[in-house]
C-alpha positions as CSV (number, residue, x, y, z in Angstrom):
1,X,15.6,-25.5,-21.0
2,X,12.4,-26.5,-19.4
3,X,12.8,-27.9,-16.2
4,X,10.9,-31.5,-15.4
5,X,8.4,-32.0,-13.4
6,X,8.1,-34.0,-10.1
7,X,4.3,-34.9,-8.3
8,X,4.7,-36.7,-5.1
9,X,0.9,-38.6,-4.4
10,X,-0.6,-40.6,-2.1
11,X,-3.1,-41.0,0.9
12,X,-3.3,-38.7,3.7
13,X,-0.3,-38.9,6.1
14,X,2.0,-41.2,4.0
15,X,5.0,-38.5,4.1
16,X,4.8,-37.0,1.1
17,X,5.3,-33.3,2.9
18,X,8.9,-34.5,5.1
19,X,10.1,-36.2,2.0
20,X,9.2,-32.8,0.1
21,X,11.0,-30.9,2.3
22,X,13.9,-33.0,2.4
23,X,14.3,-33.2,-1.6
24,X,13.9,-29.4,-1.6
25,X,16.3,-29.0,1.4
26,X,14.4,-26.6,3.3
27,X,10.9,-26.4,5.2
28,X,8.1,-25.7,2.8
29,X,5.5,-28.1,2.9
30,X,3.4,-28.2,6.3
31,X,3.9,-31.2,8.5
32,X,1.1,-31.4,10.7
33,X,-0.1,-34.8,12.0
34,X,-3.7,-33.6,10.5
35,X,-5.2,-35.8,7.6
36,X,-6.2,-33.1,4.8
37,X,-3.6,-30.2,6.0
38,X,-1.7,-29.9,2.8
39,X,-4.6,-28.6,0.7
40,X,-2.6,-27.3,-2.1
41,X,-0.1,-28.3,-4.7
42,X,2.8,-26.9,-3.5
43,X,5.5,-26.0,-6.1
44,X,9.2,-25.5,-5.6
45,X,12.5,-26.0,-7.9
46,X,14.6,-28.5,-6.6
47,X,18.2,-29.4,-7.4
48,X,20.0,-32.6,-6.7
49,X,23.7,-33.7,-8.3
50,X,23.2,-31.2,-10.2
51,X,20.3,-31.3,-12.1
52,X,17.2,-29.5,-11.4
53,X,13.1,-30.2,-11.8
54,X,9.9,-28.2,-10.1
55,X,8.6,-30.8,-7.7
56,X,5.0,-30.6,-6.3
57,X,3.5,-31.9,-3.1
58,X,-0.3,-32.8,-3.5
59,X,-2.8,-33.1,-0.7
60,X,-3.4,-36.4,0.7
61,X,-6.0,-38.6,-1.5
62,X,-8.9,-40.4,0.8
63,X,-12.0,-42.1,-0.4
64,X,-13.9,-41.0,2.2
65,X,-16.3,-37.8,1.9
66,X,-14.4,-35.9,4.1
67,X,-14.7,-31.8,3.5
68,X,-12.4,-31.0,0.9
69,X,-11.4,-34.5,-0.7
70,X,-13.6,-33.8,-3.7
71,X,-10.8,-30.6,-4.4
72,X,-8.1,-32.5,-3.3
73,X,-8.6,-35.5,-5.7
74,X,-8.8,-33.0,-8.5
75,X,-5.7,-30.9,-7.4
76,X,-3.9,-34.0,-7.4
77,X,-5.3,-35.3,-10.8
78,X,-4.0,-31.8,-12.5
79,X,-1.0,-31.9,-10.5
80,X,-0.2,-35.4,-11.7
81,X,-1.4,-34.3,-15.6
82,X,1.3,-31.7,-15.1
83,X,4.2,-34.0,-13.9
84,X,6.8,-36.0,-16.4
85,X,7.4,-38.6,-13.3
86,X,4.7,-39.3,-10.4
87,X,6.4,-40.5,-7.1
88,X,3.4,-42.5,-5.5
89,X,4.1,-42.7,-1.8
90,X,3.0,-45.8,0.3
91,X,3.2,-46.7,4.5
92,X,4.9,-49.5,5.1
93,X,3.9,-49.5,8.1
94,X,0.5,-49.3,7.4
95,X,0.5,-51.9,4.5
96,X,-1.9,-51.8,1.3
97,X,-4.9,-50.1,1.7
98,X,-8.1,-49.4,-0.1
99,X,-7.2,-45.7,-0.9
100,X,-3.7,-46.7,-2.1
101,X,-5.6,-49.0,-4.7
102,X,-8.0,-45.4,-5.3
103,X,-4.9,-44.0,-6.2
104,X,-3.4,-46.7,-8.5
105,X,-6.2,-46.3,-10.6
106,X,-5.7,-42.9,-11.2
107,X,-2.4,-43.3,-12.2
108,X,-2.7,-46.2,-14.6
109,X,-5.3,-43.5,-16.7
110,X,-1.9,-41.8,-17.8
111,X,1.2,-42.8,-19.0
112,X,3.5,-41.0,-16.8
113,X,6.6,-42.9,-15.1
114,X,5.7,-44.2,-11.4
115,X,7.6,-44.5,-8.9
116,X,6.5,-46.3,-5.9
117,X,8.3,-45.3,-2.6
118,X,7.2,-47.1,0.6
119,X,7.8,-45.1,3.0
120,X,8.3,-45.9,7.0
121,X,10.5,-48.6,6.5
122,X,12.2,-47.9,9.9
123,X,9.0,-49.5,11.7
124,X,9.5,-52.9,12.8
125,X,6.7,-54.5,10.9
126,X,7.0,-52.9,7.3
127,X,9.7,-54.9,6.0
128,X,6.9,-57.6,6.3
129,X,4.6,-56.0,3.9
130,X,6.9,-54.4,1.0
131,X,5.7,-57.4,-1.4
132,X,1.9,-56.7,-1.1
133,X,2.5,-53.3,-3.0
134,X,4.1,-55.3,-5.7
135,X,0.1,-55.8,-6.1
136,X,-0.1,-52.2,-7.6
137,X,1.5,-52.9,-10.6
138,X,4.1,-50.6,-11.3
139,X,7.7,-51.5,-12.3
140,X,9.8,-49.8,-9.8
141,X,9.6,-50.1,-5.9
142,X,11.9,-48.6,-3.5
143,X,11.4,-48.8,0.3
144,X,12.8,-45.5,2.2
145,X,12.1,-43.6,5.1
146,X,12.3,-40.4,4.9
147,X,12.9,-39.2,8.5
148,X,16.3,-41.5,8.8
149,X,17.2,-41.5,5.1
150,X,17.0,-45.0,4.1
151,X,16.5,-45.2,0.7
152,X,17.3,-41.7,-0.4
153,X,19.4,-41.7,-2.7
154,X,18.6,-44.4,-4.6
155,X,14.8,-42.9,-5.0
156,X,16.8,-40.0,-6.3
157,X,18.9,-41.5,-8.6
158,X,15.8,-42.9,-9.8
159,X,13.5,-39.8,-10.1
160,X,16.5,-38.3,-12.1
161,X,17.8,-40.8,-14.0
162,X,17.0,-39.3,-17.3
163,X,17.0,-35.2,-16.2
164,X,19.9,-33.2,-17.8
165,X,22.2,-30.9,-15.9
166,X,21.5,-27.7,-15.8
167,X,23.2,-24.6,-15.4
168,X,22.6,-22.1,-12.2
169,X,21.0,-18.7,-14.2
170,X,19.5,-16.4,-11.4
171,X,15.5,-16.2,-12.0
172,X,15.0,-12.4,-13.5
173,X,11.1,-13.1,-13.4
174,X,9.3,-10.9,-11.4
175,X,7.6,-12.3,-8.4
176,X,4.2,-11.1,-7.2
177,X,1.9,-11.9,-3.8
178,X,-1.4,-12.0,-3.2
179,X,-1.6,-11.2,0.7
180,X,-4.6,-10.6,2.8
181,X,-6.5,-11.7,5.5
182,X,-8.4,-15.2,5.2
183,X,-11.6,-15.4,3.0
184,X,-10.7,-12.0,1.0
185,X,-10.5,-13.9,-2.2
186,X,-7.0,-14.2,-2.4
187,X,-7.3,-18.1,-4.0
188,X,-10.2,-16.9,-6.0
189,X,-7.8,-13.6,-7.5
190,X,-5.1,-16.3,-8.8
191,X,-7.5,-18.2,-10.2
192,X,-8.9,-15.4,-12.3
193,X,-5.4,-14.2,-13.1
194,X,-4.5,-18.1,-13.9
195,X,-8.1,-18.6,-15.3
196,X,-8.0,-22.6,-14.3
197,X,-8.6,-23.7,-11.4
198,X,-5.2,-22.9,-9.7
199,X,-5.8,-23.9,-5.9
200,X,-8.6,-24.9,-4.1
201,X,-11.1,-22.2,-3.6
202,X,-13.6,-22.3,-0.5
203,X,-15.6,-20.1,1.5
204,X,-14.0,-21.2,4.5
205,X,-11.6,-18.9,6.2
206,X,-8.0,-20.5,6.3
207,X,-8.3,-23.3,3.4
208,X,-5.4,-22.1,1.7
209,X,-2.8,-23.3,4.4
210,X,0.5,-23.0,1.9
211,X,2.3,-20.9,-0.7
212,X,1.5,-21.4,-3.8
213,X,3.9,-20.7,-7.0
214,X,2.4,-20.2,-10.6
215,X,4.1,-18.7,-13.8
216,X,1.7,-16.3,-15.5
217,X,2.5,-14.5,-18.6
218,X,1.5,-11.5,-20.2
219,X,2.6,-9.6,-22.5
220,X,4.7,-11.6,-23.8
221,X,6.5,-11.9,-20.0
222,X,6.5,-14.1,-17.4
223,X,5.8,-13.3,-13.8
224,X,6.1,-15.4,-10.9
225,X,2.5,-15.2,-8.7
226,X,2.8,-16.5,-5.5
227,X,-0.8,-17.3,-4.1
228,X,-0.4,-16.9,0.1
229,X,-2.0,-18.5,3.6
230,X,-4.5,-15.9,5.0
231,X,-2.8,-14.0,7.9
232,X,-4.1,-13.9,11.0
233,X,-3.8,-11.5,13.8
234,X,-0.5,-12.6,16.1
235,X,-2.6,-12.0,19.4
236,X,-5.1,-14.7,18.8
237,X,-4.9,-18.2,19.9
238,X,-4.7,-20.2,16.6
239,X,-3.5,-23.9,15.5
240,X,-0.1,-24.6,15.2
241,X,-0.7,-25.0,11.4
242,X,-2.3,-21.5,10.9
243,X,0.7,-20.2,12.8
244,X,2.8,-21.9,10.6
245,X,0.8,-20.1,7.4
246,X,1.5,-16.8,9.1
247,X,5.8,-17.3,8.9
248,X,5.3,-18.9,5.2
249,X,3.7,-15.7,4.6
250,X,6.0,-13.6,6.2
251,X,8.4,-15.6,3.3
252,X,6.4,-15.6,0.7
253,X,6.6,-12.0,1.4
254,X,10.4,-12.2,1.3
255,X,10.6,-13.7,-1.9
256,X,8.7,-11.5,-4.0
257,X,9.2,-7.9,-5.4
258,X,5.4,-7.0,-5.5
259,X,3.0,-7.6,-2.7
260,X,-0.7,-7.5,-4.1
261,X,-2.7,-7.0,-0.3
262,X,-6.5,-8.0,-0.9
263,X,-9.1,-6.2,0.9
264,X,-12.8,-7.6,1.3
265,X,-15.0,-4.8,-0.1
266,X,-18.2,-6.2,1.4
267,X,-16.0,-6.1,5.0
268,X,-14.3,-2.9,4.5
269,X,-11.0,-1.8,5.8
270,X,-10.2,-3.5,8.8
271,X,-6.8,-3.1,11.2
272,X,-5.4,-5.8,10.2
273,X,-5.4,-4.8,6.7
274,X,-3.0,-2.3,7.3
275,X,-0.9,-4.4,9.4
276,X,-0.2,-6.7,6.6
277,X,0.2,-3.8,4.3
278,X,3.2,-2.9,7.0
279,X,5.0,-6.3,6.9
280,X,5.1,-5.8,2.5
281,X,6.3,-2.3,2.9
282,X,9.0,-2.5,5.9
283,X,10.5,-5.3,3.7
284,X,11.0,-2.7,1.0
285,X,8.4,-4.4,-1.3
286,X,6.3,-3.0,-4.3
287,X,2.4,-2.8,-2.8
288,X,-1.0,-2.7,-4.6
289,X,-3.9,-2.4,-2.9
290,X,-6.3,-4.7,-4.5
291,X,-10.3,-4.0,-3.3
292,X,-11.6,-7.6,-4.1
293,X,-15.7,-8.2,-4.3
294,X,-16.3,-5.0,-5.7
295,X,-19.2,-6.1,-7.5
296,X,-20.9,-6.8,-3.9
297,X,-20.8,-3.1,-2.8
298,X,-23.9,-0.8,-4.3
299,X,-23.6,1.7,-1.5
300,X,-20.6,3.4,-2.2
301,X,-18.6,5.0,-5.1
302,X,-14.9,3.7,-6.4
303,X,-13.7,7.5,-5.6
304,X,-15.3,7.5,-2.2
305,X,-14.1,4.0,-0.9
306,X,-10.3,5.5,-2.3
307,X,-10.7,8.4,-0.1
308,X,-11.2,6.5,2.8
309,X,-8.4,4.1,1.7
310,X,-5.9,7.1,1.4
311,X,-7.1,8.6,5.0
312,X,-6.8,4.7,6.5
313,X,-3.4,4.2,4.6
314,X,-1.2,7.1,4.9
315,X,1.8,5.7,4.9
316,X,1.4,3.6,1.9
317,X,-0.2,7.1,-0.4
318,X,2.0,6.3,-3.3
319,X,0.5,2.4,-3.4
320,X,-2.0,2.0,-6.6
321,X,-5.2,1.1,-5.7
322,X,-7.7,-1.6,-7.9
323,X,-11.0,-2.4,-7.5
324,X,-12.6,-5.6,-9.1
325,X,-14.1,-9.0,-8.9
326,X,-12.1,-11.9,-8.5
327,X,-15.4,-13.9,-9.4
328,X,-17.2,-12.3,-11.8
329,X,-13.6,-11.3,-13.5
330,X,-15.3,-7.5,-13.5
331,X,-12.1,-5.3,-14.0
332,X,-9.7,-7.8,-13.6
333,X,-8.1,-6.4,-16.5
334,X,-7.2,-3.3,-14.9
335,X,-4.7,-5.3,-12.3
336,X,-1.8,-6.5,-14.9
337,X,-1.1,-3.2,-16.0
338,X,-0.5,-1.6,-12.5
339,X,2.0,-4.5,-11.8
340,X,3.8,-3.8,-14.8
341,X,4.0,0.3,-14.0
342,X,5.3,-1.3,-10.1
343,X,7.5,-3.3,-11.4
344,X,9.5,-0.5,-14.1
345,X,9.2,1.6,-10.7
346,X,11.2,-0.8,-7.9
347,X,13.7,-0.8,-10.4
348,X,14.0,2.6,-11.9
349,X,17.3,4.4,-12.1
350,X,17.9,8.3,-11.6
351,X,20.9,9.8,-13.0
352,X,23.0,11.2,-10.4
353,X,23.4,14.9,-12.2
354,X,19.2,14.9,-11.7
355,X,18.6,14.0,-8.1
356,X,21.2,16.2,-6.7
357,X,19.5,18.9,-9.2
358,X,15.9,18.1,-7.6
359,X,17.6,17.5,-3.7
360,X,19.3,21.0,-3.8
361,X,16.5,22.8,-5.0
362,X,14.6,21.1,-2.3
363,X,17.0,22.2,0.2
364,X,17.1,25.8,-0.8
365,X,13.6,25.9,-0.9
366,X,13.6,24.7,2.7
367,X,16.2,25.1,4.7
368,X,16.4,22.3,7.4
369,X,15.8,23.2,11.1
370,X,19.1,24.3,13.2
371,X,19.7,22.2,16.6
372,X,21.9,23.8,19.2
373,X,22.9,26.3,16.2
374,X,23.9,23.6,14.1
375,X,22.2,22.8,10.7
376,X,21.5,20.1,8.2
377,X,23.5,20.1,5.3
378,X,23.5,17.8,2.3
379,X,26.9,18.1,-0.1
380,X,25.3,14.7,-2.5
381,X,23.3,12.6,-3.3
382,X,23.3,9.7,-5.4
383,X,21.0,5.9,-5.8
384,X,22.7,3.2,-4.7
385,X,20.5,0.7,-5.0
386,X,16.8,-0.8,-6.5
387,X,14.1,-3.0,-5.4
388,X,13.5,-1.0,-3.6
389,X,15.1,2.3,-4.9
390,X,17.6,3.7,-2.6
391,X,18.9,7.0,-2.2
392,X,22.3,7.9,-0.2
393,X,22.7,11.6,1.4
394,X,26.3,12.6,2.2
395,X,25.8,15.2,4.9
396,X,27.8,17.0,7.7
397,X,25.9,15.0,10.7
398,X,23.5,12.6,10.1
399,X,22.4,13.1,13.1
400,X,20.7,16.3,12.3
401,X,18.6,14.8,9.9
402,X,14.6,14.9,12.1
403,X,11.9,12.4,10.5
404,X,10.3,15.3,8.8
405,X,12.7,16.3,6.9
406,X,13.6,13.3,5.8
407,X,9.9,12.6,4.6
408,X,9.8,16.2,2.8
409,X,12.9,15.2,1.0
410,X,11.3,11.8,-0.1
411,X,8.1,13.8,-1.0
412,X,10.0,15.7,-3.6
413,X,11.4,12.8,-4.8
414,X,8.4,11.6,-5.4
415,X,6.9,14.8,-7.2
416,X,9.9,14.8,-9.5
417,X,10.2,11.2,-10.6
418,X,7.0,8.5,-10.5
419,X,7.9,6.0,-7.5
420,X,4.2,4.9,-7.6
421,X,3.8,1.6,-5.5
422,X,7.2,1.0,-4.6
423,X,8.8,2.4,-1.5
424,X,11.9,4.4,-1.4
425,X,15.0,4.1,1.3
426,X,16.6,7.1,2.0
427,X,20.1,6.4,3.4
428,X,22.2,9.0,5.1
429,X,26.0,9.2,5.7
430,X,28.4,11.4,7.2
431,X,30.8,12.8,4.3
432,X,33.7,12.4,6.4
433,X,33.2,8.4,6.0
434,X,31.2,7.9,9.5
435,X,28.2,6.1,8.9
């Protein structure tokens, strides 16, 4: 069943992010007391008595030529052409105003379902000014405030009066990232992959500010892209907002199977690069390394700058690496098909009989160290587990098991069954039950 579709729109500051997050039940949307800080239709499935819709949050709409609006007013305007019902969020407090009337007209150029919900009708004053909005011209008003509740559920009620129930099903759909620093190209790389206009796209470190979800298909399957904030180094002093970006990407993170981290090839490799690389893999995620702006870089071969990628990023050696142009869309087609070969890995299956057959070999081949006359030993082995795939030792003391052994006995692994770009956890356990 396909799920509706929600838009929350409105001018700068209305409250369209608080009553996002409260619908949604969970902090998504940035609050930030900033005209212009949500940038980015912001997507997320929503569920209330019941039934379920994608809602999207929209950047705040303002006539005047601040940096930005021009995106904004168009992000809105697709994310509106996208929705089945348009909740048009006014200030009470503030009364009628000449951008509210901007946005009116926008709506009336469709023939989508409005709802008008005037918000901030705790204040004092705004009961006073509910009937001017019935200027707009829309058939259903319903005053609410959204930080004490008022008016919730009947806005609800009304935003789901026609929706079906739906059944929970678990969402099988592969989920991918694009992480980076800022101004790799990140926004520019979902665009390409979404060919539209997906998010707004600026050469201004930072603009994208949220997480962005998108269903791509190919192949005939549908993955879930998730389009993240540029993350920025913990030890510098930075807005409350762009700290904010870096925990939603942290999340964002979380959520997916696949981490694509962008570097700039005209910038090179730089720390922080491998940093981010870090967060993907110690959350067991599947990484490709994706070397963005390729087309810039005359001075160097593709097996040369993967050289120095392998001797910067040795602990990720088994991550694909791609080189392209998000812009020019040179090579883009060689990116789909190393997320496919990720995602068969991060959830590939070894037969028991076979990785004890490879692990013993290994472990006659090279005997474990003794410690105070004691030595490894390893009586089984077996997966217990995917995304990432996990492997579980039984052993006489775990506690003889030293870090390079352990990473000789996931080499082998790896030279006897392709893991390429996922990680694998090795897990060991006493055999007498101790763990």
């Amino acid at each position: 069943m396909k799920l509706p579709t929600v838009a929350l729109v409105g001018r700068p500051n209305v409250g369209k992010s608080t009553l996002f997050n409260k619908i949604v039940g969970k902090q998504v949307s940035i609050i930030e007391d900033l005209p212009g800080v949500t940038r980015d239709r912001i997507y997320q499935e929503a569920t209330y008595n019941r039934k379920s819709f994608y809602l999207i949050d929209t950047g705040g709409i303002d006539a005047s030529k601040m940096d930005f609006n021009k995106e904004i007013k168009m992000q809105a305007e697709i994310a509106i052409n996208e929705a089945d019902i348009v909740v048009f969020i006014v200030d009470g407090k503030e009364g009628l105003t000449a951008n509210d009337i901007l946005i009116r007209d926008i709506l009336r150029k469709t023939d989508k379902k409005v709802i008008v919900a005037i918000n901030k009708i705790d204040v004092k004053d705004a009961k006073n000014n509910i009937y001017d909005f019935y200027e707009l011209g829309f058939d259903t008003y319903i005053p609410i405030s959204s930080i004490h509740n008022t008016g919730f559920i009947e806005l609800m009620d009304n935003i789901t009066m026609d929706f079906r129930e739906k059944e929970q099903e678990e969402d099988t759909r592969i989920k991918f990232s694009i992480i980076g620093r800022p101004n790799v190209g990140k926004s520019s790389l979902t665009n390409a992959l979404l060919n539209e206009e997906r998010v707004v796209v600026s050469d201004i470190a930072g603009t994208t500010r949220d997480s962005i979800d998108s269903v791509l298909k190919y192949h005939n399957e549908e993955f879930i892209m998730i389009d993240t904030a540029g993350m920025r180094k913990k030890g510098k002093i930075f807005e409350s907002v762009e700290k904010y970006s870096l925990l939603r990407s942290l999340k964002a993170i979380d959520r997916s199977d696949i981490c694509l981290v962008v570097i700039n090839a005209e910038e090179g490799i730089k720390e922080h690069d491998k940093h981010i690389a870090g967060y993907a893999i110690e959350r067991g995620k599947g990484i490709i390394i994706v070397v963005n702006k390729w087309d810039t870089v005359t001075d160097i071969s593709i097996q040369d700058f993967e050289k120095t990628i392998r001797a910067e990023f040795q602990f990720a050696t088994y991550a694909p690496i791609v080189f392209l142009s998000a812009l020019t869309k040179k090579r883009i087609h060689t990116l789909m098909p190393e997320i496919l070969k990720v995602k068969d890995n991060i959830k590939k299956e070894i037969k028991t009989s076979l990785i004890n057959e490879v692990i013993q070999d290994a472990y006659q081949l090279n005997l474990p160290p003794s410690y105070k006359g004691k030595r490894l030993k390893i009586y089984f082995t077996s997966q217990t587990g995917i995304n990432p795939p996990k492997f579980t030792f039984r052993v006489n003391n775990k506690g003889l098991v030293h870090f390079s052994y352990e990473r000789y006995l996931e080499n082998k692994i790896r030279e006897n069954f392709d893991f390429t770009g996922t990680p694998i956890i090795l897990q060991f356990k006493n055999r007498n039950g101790e763990d």
